[in-house]
N, C-alpha and C positions, 0 to 999 in steps of 0.2 A: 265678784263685783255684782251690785243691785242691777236692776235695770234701769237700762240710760232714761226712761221713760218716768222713773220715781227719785232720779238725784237731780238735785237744783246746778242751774250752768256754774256758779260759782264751784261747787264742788267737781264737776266734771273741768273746768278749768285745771283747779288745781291737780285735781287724778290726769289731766292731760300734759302739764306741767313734769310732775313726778316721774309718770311713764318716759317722757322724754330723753330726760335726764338720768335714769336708768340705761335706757339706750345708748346715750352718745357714751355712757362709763364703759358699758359691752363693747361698743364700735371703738373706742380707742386702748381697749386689751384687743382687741381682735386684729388693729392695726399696728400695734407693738408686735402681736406675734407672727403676723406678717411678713412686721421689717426684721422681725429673727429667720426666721424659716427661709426668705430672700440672701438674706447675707451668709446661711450656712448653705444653701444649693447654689449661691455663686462661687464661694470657698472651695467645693465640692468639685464644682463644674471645673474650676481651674486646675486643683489638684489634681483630678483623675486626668482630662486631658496630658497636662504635664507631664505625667507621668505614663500616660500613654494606657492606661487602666480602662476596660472598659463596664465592669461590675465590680463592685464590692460587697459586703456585707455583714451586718453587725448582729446585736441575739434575737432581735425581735424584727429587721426588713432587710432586704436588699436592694441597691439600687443599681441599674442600668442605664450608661449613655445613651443617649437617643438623640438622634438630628433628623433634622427635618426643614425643608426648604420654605424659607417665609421671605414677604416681600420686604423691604424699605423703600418709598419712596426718593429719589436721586431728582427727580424733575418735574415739579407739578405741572407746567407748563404743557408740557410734552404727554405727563398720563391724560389733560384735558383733554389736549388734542385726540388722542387716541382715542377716548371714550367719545368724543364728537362724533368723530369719523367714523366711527364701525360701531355705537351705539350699544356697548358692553358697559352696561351702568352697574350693572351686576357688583365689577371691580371696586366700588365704592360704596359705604355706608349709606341706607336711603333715611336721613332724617333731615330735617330745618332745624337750622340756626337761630331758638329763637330771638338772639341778641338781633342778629342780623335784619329778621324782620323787624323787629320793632324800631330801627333805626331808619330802616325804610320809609313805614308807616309813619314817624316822626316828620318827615323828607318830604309826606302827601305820597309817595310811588304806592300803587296796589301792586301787588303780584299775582298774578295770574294763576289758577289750581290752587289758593291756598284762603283757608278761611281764618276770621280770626276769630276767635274766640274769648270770654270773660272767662279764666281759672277763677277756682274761688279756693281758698286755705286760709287758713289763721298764723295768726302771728302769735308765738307763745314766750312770753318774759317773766320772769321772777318779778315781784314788788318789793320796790327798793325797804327795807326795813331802818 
């Protein structure tokens, strides 16, 4: 591509346009192969369990069970409380909500440690033909 500095916005539009739509065709084989890859390691997962199996292997990988202890939530109430009380915030994802604020800020409530900010992006649409 030229330099953004020597094509006119309309052109860079449309080049912004194209690219895009390139993209989401990528992102949605890449989530088709996804949801295959997902439904053959859950197929897998139950089989070899079932069967009490704990490797197998075919001409080009092998694969191995593996477990591993992960959390689920059972009580939000209760992990609140806990991360109150003994201040292990660690246990939880550090991000904002930004629906949450904004619905705030709608409300007039500031929130305290938190700035707002103008995002700036484009919006990109096809013209209707």
């Amino acid at each position: 591509m030229k330099a953004l500095e020597d094509c006119t916005p309309g052109y860079l539009a449309d080049t912004l346009y194209k690219l895009r739509q390139n993209r989401l065709k990528i992102e949605a084989l890449i989530n088709e192969s996804k949801a295959e890859e997902r439904r053959i390691k859950d197929h897998l997962i139950k089989t070899l369990t079932r069967d009490e199996l704990t490797r197998i292997a075919g001409k080009v990988a092998r694969l191995s069970v593996v477990t591993s202890d992960q959390p689920r939530a059972l009580d939000w109430a209760l992990i609140w409380a806990h991360v109150k009380k003994t201040g292990h915030f660690e246990l939880l994802h550090k991000r904002l909500s930004a629906e949450a604020c904004r619905e705030r800020w709608e409300q007039g409530i500031e929130l305290p440690g938190v700035e707002r900010f103008k995002a700036i992006d484009l919006s990109v649409n096809a013209l209707k033909k």
